[in-house]
mmCIF file as Biopython writes it, N, C-alpha, C and O atoms, coordinates in Angstrom:
data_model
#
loop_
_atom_site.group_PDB
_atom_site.id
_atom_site.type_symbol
_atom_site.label_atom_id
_atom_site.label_alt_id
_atom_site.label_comp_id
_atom_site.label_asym_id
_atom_site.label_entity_id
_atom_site.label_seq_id
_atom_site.pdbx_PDB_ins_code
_atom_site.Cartn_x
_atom_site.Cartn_y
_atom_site.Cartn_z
_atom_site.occupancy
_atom_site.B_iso_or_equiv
_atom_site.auth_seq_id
_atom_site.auth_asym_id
_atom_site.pdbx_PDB_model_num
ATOM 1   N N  . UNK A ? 1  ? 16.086 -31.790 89.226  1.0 0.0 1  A 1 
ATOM 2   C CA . UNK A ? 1  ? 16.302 -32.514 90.456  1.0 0.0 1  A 1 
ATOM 3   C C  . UNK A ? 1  ? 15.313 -33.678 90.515  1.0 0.0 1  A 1 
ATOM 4   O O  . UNK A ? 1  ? 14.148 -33.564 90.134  1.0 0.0 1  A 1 
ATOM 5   N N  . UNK A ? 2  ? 15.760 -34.645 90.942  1.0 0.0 2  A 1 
ATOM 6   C CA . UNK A ? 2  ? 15.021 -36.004 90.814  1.0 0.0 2  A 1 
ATOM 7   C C  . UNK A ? 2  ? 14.448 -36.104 92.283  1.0 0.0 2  A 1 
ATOM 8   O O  . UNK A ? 2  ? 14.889 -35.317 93.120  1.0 0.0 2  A 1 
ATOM 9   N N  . UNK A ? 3  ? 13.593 -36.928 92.600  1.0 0.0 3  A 1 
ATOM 10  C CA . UNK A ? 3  ? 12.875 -37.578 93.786  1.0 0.0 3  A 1 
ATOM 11  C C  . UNK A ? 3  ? 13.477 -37.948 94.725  1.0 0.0 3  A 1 
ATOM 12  O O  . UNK A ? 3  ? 13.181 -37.714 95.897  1.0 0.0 3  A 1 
ATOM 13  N N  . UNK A ? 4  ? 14.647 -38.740 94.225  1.0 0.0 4  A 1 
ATOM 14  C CA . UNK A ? 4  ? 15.426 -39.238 94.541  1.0 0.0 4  A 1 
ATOM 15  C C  . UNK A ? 4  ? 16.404 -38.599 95.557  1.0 0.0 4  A 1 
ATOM 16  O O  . UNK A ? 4  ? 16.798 -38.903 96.683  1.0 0.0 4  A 1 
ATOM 17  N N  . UNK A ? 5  ? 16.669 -37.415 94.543  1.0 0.0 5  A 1 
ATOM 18  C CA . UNK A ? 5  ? 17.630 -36.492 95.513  1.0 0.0 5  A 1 
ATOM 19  C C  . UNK A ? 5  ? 16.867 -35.838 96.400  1.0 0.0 5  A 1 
ATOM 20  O O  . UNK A ? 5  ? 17.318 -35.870 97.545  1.0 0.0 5  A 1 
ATOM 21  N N  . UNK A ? 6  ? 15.882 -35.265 96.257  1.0 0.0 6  A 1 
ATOM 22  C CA . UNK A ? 6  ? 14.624 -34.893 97.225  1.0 0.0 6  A 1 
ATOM 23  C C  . UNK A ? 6  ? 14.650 -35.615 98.394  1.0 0.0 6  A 1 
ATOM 24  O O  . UNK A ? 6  ? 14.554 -34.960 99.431  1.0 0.0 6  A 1 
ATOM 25  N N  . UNK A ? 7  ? 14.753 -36.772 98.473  1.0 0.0 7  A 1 
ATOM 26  C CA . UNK A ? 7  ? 14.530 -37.538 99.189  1.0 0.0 7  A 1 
ATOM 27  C C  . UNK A ? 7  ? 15.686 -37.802 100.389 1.0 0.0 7  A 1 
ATOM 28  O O  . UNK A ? 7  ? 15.495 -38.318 101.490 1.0 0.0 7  A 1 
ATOM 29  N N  . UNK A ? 8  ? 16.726 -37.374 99.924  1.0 0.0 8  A 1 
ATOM 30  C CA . UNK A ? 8  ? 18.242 -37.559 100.352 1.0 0.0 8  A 1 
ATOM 31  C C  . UNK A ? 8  ? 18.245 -36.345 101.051 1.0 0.0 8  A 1 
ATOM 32  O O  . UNK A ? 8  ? 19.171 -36.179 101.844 1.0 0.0 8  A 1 
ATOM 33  N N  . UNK A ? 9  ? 17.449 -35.507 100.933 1.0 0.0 9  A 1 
ATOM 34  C CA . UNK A ? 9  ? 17.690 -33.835 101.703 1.0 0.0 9  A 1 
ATOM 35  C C  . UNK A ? 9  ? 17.030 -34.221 103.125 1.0 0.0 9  A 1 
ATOM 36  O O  . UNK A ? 9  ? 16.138 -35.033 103.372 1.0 0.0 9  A 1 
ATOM 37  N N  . UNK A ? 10 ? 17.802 -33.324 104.023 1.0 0.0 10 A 1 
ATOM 38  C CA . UNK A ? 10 ? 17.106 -33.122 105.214 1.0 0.0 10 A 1 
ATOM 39  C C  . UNK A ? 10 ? 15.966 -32.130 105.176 1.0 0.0 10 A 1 
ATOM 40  O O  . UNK A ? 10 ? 15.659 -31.554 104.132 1.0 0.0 10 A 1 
ATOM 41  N N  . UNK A ? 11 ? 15.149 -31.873 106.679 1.0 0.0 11 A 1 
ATOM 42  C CA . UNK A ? 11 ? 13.536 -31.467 106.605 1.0 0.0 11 A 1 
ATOM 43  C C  . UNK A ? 11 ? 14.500 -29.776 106.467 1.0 0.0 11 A 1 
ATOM 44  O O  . UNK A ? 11 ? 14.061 -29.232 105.454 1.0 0.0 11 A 1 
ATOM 45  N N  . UNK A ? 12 ? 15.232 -29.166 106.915 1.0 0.0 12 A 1 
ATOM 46  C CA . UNK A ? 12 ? 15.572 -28.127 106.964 1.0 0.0 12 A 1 
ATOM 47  C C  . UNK A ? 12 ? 16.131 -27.673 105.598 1.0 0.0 12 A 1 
ATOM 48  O O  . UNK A ? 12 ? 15.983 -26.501 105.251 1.0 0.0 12 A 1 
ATOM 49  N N  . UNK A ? 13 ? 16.891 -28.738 104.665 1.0 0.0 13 A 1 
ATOM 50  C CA . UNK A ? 13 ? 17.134 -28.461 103.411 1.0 0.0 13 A 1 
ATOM 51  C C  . UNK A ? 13 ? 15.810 -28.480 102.384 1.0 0.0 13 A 1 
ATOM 52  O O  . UNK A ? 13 ? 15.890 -28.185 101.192 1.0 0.0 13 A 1 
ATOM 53  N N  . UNK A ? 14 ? 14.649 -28.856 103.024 1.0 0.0 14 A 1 
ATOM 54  C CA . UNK A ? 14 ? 13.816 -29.044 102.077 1.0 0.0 14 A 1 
ATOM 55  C C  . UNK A ? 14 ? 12.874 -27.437 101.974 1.0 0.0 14 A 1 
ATOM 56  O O  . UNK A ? 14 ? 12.545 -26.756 101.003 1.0 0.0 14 A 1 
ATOM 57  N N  . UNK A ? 15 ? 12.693 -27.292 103.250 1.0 0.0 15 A 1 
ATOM 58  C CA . UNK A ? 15 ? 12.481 -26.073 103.385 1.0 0.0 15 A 1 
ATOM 59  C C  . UNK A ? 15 ? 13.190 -25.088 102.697 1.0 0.0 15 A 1 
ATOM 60  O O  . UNK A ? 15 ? 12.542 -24.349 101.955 1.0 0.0 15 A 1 
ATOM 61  N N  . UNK A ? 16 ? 14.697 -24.895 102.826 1.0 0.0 16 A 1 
ATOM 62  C CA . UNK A ? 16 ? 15.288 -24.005 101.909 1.0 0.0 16 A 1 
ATOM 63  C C  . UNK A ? 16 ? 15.370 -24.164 100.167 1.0 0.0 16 A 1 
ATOM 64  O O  . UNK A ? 16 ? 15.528 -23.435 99.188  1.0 0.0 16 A 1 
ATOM 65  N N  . UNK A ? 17 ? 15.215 -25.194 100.391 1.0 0.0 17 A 1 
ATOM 66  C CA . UNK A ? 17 ? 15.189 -25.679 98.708  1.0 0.0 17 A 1 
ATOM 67  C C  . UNK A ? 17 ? 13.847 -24.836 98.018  1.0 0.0 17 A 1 
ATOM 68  O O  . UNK A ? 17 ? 13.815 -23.893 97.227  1.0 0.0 17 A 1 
ATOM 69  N N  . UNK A ? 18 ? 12.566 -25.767 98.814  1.0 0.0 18 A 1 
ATOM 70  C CA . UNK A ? 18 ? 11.411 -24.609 98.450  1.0 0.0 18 A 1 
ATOM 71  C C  . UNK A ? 18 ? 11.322 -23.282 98.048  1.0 0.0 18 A 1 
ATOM 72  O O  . UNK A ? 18 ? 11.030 -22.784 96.961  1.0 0.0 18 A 1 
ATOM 73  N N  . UNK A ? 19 ? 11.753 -22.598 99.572  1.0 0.0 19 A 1 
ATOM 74  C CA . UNK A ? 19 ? 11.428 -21.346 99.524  1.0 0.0 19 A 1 
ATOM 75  C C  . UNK A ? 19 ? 12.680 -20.730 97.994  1.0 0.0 19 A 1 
ATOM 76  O O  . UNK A ? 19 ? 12.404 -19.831 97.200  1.0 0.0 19 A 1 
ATOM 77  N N  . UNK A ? 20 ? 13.568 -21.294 98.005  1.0 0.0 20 A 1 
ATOM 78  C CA . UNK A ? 20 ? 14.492 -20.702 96.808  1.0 0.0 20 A 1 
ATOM 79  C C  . UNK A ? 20 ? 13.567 -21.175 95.353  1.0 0.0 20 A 1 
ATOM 80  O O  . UNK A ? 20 ? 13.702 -20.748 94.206  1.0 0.0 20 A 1 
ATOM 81  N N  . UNK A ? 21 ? 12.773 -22.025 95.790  1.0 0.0 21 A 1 
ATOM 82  C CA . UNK A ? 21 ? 12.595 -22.242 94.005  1.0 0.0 21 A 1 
ATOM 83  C C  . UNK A ? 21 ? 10.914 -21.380 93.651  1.0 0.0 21 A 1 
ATOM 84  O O  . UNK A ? 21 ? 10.528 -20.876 92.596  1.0 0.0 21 A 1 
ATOM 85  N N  . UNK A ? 22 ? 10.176 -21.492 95.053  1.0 0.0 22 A 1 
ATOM 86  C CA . UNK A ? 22 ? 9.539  -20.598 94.668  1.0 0.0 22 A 1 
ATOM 87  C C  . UNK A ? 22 ? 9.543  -19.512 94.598  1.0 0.0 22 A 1 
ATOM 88  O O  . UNK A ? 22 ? 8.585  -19.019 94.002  1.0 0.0 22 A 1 
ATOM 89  N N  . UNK A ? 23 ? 10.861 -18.343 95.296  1.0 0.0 23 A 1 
ATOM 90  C CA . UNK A ? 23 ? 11.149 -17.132 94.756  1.0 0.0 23 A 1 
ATOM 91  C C  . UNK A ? 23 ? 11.770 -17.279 93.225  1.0 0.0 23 A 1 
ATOM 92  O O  . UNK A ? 23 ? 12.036 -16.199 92.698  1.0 0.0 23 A 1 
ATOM 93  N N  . UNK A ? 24 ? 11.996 -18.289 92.556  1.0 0.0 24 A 1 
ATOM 94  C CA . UNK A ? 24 ? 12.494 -18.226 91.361  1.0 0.0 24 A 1 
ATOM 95  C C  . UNK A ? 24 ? 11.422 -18.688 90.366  1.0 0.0 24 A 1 
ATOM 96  O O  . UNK A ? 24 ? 11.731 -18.945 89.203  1.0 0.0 24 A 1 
ATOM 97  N N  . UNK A ? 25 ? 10.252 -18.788 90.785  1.0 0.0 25 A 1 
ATOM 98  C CA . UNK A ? 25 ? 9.251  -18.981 90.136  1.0 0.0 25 A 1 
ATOM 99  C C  . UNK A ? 25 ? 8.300  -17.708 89.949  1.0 0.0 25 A 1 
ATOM 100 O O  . UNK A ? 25 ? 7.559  -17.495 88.990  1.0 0.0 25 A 1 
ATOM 101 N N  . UNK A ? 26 ? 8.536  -16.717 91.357  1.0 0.0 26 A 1 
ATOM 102 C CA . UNK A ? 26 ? 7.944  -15.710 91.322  1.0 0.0 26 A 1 
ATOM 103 C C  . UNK A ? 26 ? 9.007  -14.920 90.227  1.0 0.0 26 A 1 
ATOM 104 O O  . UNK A ? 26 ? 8.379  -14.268 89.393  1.0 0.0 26 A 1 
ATOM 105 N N  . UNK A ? 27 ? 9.866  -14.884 90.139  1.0 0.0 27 A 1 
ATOM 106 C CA . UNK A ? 27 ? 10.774 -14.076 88.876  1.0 0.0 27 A 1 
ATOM 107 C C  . UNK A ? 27 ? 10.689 -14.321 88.266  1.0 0.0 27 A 1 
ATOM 108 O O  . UNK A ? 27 ? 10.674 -13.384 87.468  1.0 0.0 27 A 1 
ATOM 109 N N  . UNK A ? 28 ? 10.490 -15.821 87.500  1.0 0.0 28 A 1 
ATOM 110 C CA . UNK A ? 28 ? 10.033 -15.964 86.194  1.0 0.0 28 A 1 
ATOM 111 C C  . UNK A ? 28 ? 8.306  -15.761 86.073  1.0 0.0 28 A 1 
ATOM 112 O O  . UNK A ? 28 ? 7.848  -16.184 85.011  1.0 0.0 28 A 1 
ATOM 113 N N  . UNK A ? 29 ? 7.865  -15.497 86.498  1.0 0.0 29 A 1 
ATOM 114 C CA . UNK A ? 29 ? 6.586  -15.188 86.486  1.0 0.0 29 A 1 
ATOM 115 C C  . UNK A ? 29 ? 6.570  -13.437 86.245  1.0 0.0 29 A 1 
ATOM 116 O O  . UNK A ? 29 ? 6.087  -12.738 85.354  1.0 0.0 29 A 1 
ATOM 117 N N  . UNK A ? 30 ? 6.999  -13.262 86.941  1.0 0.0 30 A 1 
ATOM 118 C CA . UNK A ? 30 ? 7.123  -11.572 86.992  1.0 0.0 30 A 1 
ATOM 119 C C  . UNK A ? 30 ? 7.968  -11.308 85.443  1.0 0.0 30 A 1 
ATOM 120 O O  . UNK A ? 30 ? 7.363  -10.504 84.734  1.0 0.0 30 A 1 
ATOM 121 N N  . UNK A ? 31 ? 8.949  -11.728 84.978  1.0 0.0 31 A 1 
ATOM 122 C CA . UNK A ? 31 ? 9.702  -11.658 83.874  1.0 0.0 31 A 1 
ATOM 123 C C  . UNK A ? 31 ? 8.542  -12.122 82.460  1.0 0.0 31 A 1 
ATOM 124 O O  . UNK A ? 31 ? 8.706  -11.499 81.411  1.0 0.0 31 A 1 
ATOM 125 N N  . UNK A ? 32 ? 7.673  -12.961 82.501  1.0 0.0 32 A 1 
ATOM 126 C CA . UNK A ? 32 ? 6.718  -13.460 82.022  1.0 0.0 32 A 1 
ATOM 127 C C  . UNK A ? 32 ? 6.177  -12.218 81.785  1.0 0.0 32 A 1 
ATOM 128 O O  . UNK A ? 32 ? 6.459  -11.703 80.703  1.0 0.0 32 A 1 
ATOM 129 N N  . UNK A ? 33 ? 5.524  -11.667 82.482  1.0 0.0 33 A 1 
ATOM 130 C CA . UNK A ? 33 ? 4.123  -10.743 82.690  1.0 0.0 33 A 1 
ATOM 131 C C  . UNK A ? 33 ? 5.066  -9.420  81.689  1.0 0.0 33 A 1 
ATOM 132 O O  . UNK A ? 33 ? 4.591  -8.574  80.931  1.0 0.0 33 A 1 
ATOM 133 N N  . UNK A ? 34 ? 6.756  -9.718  82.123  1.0 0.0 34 A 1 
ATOM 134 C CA . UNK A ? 34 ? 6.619  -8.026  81.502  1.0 0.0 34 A 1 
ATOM 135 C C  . UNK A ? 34 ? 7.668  -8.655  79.949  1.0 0.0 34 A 1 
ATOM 136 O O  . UNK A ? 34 ? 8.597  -8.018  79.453  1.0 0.0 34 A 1 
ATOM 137 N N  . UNK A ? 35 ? 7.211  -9.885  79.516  1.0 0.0 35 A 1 
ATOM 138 C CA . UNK A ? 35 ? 7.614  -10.383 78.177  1.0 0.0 35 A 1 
ATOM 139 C C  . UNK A ? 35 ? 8.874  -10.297 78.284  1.0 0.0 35 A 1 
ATOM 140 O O  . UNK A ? 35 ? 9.331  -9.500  77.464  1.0 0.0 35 A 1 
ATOM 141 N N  . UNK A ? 36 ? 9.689  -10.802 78.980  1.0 0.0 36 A 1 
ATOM 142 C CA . UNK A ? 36 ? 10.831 -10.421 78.973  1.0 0.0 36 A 1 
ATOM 143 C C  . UNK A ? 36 ? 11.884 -12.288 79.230  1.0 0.0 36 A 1 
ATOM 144 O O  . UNK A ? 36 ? 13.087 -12.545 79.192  1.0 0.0 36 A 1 
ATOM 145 N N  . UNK A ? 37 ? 10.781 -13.065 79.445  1.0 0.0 37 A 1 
ATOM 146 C CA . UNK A ? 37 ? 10.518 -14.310 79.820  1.0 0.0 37 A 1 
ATOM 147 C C  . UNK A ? 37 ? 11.689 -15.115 78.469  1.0 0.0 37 A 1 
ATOM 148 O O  . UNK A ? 37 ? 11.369 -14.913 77.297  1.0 0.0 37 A 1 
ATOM 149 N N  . UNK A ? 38 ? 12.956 -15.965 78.755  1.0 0.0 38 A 1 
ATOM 150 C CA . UNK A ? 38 ? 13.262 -16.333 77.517  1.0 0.0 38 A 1 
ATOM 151 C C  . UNK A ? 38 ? 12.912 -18.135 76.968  1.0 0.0 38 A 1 
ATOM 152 O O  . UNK A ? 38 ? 12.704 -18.794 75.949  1.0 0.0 38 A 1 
ATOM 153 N N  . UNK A ? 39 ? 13.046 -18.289 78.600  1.0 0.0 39 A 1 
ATOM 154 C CA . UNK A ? 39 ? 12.723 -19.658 78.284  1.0 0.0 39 A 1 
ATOM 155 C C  . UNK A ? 39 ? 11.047 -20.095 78.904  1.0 0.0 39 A 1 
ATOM 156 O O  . UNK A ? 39 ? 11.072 -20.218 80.129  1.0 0.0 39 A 1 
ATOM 157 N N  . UNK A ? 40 ? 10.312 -20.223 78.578  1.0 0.0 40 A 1 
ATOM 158 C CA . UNK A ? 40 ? 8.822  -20.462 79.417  1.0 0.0 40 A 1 
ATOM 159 C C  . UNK A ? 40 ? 9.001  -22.035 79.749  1.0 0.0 40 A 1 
ATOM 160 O O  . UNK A ? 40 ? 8.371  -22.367 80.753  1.0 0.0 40 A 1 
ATOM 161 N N  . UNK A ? 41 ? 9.776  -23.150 79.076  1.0 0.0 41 A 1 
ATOM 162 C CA . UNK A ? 41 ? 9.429  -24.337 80.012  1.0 0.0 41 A 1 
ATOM 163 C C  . UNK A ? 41 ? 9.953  -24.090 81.009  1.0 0.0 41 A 1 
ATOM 164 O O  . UNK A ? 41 ? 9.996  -25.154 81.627  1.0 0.0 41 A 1 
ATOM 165 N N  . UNK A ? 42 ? 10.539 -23.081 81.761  1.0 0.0 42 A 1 
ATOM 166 C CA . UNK A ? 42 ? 11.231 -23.122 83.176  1.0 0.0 42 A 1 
ATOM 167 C C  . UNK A ? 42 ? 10.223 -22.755 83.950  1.0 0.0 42 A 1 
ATOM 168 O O  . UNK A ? 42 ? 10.521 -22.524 85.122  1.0 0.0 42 A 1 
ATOM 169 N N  . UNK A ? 43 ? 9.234  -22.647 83.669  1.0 0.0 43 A 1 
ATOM 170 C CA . UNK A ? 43 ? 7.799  -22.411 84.330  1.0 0.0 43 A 1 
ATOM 171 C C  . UNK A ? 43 ? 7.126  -23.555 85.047  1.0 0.0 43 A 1 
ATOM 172 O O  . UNK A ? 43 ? 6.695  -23.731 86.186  1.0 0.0 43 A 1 
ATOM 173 N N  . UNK A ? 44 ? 7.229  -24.487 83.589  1.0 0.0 44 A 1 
ATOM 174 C CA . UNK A ? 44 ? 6.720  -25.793 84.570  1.0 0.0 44 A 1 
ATOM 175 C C  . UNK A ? 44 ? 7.665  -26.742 85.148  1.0 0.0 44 A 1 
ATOM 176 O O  . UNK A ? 44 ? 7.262  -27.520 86.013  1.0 0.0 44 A 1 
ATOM 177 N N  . UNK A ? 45 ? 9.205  -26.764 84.659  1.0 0.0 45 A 1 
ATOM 178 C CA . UNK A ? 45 ? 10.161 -27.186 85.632  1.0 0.0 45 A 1 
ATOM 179 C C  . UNK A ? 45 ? 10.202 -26.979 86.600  1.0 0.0 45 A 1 
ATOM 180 O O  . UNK A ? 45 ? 10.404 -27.896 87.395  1.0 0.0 45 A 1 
ATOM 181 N N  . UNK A ? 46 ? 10.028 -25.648 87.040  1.0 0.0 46 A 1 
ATOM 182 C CA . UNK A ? 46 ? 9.831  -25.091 88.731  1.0 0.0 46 A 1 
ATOM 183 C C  . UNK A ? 46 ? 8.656  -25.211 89.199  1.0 0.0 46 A 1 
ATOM 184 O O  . UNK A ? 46 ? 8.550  -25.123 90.422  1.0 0.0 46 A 1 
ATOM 185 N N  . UNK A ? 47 ? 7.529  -25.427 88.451  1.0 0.0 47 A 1 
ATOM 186 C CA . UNK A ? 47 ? 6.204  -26.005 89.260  1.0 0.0 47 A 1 
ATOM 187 C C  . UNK A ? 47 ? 6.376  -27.490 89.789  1.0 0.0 47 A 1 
ATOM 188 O O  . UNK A ? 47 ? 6.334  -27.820 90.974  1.0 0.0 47 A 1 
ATOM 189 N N  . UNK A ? 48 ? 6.555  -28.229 88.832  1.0 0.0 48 A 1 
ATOM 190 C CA . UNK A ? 48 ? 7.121  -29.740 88.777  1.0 0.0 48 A 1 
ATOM 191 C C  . UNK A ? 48 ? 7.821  -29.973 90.041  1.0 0.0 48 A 1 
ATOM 192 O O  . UNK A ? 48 ? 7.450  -30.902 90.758  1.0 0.0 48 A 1 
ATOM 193 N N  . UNK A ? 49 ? 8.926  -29.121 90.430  1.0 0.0 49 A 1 
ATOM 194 C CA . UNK A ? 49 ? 10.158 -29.402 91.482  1.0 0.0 49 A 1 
ATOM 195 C C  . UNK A ? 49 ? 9.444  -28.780 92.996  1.0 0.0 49 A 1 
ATOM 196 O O  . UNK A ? 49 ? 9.916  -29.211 94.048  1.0 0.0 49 A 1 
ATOM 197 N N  . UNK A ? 50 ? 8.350  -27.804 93.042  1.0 0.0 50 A 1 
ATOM 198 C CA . UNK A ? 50 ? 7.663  -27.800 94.263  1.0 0.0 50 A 1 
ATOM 199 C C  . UNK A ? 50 ? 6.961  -28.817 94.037  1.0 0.0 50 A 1 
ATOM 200 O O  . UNK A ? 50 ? 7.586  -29.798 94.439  1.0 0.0 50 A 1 
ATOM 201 N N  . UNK A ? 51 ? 6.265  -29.021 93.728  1.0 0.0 51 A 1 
ATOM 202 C CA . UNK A ? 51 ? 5.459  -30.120 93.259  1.0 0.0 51 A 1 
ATOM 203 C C  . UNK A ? 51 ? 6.153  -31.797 94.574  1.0 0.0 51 A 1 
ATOM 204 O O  . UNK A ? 51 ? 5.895  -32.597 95.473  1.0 0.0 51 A 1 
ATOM 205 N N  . UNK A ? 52 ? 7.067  -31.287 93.656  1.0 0.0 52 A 1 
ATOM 206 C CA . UNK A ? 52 ? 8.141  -32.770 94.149  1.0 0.0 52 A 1 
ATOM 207 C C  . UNK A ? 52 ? 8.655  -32.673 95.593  1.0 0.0 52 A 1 
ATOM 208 O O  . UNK A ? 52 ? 8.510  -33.691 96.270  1.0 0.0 52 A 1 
ATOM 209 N N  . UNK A ? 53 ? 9.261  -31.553 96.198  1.0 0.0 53 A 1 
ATOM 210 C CA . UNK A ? 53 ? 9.105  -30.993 97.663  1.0 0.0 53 A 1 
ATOM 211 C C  . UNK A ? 53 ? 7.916  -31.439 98.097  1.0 0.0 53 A 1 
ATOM 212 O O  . UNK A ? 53 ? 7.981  -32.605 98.486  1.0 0.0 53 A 1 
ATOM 213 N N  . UNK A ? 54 ? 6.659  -30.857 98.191  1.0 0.0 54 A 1 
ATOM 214 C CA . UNK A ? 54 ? 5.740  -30.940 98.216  1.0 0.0 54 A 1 
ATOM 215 C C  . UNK A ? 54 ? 4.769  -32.310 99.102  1.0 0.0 54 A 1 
ATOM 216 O O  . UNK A ? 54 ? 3.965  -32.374 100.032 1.0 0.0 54 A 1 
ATOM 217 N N  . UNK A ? 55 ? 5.490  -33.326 98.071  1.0 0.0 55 A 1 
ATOM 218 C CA . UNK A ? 55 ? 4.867  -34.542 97.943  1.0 0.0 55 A 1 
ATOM 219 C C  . UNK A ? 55 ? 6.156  -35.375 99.085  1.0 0.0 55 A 1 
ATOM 220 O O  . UNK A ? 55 ? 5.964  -36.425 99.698  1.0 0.0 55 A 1 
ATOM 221 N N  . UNK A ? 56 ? 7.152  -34.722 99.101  1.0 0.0 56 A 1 
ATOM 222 C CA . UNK A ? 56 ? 8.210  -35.635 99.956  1.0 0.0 56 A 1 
ATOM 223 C C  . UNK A ? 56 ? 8.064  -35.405 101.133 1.0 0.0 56 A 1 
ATOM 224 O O  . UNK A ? 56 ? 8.199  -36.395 101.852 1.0 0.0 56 A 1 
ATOM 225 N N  . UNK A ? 57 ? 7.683  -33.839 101.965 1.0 0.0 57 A 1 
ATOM 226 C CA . UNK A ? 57 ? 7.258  -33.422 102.753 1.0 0.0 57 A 1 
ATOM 227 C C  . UNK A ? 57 ? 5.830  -34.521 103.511 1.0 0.0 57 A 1 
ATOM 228 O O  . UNK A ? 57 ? 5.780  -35.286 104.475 1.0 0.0 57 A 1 
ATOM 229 N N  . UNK A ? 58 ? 4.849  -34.074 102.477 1.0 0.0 58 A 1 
ATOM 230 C CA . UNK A ? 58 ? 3.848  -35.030 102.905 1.0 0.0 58 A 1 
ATOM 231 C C  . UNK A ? 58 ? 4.094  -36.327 103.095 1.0 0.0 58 A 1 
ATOM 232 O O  . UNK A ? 58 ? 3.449  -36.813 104.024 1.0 0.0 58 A 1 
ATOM 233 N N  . UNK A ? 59 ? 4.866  -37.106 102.483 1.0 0.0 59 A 1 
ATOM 234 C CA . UNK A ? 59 ? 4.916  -38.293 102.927 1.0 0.0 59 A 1 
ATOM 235 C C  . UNK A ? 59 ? 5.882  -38.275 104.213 1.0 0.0 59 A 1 
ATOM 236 O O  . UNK A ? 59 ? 5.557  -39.240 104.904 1.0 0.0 59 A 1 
ATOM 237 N N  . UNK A ? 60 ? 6.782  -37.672 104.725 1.0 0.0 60 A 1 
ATOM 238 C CA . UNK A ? 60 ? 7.620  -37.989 105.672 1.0 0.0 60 A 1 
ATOM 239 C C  . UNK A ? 60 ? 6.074  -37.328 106.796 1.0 0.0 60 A 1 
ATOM 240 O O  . UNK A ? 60 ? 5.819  -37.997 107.797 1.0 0.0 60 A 1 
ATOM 241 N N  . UNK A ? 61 ? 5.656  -36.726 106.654 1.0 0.0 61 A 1 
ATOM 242 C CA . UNK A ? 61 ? 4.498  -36.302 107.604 1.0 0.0 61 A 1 
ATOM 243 C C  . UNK A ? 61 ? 3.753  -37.280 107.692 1.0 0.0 61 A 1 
ATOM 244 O O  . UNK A ? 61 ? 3.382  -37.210 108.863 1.0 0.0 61 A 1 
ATOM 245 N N  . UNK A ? 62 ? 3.118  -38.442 107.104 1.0 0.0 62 A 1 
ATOM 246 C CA . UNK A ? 62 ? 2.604  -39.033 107.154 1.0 0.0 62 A 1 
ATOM 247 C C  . UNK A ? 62 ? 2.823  -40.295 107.507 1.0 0.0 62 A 1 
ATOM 248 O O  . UNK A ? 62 ? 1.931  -41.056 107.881 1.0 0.0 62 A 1 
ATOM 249 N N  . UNK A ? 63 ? 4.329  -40.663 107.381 1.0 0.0 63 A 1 
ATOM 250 C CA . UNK A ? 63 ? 4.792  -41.528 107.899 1.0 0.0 63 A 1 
ATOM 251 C C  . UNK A ? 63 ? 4.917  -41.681 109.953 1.0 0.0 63 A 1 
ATOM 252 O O  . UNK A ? 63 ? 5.051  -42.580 110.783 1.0 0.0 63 A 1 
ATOM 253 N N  . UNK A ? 64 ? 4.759  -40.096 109.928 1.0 0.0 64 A 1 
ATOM 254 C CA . UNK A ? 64 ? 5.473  -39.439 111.481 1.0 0.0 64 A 1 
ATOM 255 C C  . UNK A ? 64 ? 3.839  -39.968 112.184 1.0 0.0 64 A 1 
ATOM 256 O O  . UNK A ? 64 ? 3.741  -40.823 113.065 1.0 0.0 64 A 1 
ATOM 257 N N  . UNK A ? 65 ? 2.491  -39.125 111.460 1.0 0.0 65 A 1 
ATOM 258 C CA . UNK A ? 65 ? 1.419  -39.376 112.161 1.0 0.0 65 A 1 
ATOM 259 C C  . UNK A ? 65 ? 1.228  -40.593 112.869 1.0 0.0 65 A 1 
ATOM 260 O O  . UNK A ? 65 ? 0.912  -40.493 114.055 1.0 0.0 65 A 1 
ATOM 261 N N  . UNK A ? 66 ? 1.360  -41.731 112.369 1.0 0.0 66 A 1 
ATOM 262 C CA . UNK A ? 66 ? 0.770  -43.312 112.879 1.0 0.0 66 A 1 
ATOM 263 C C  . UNK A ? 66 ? 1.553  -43.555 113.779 1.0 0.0 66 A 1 
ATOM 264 O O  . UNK A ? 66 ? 1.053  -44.252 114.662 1.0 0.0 66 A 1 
ATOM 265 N N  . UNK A ? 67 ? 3.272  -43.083 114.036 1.0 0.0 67 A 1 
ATOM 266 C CA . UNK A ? 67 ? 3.988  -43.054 115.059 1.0 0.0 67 A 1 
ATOM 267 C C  . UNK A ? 67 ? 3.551  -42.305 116.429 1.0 0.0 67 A 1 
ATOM 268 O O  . UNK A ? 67 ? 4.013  -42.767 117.472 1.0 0.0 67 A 1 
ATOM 269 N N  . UNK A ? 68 ? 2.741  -41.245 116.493 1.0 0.0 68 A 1 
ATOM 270 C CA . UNK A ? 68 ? 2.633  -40.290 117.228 1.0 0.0 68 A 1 
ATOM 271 C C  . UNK A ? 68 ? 0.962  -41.491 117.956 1.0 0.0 68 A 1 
ATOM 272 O O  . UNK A ? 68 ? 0.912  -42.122 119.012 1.0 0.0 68 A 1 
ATOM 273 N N  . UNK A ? 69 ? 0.244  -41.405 117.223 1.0 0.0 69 A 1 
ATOM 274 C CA . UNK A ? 69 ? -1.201 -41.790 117.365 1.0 0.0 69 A 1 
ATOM 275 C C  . UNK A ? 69 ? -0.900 -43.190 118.554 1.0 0.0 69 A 1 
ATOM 276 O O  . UNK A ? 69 ? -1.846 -43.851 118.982 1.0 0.0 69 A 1 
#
């Protein structure tokens, strides 16, 4: 998923987007631990993509602050 499309989501899709990718990070993590793991770059693909939430979040927050002030 690109920035781009990140960017195109609403605050309520972003939220769900998250929470789905970090329960799918906790499974590949957990799948990891018991070697059972097939692909490991999907490890940092799904770090990468909160990552990217993350950073879109903060900026729409930050855009909101100077409005409010």
């Amino acid at each position: 998923m690109k920035v781009s499309e990140i960017r195109e989501m609403s605050d309520d899709q972003l939220v769900a987007e998250l929470a789905e990718t970090r329960r799918q990070l906790f499974d590949l993590r957990f799948q990891a631990a018991t070697e059972r793991l097939d692909a490991p770059s999907e490890l940092r693909k799904l770090r990468k993509k909160i990552a990217r939430i993350l950073t879109v979040e903060n900026e729409r927050q930050e855009t909101e602050a100077p409005a409010e002030a």
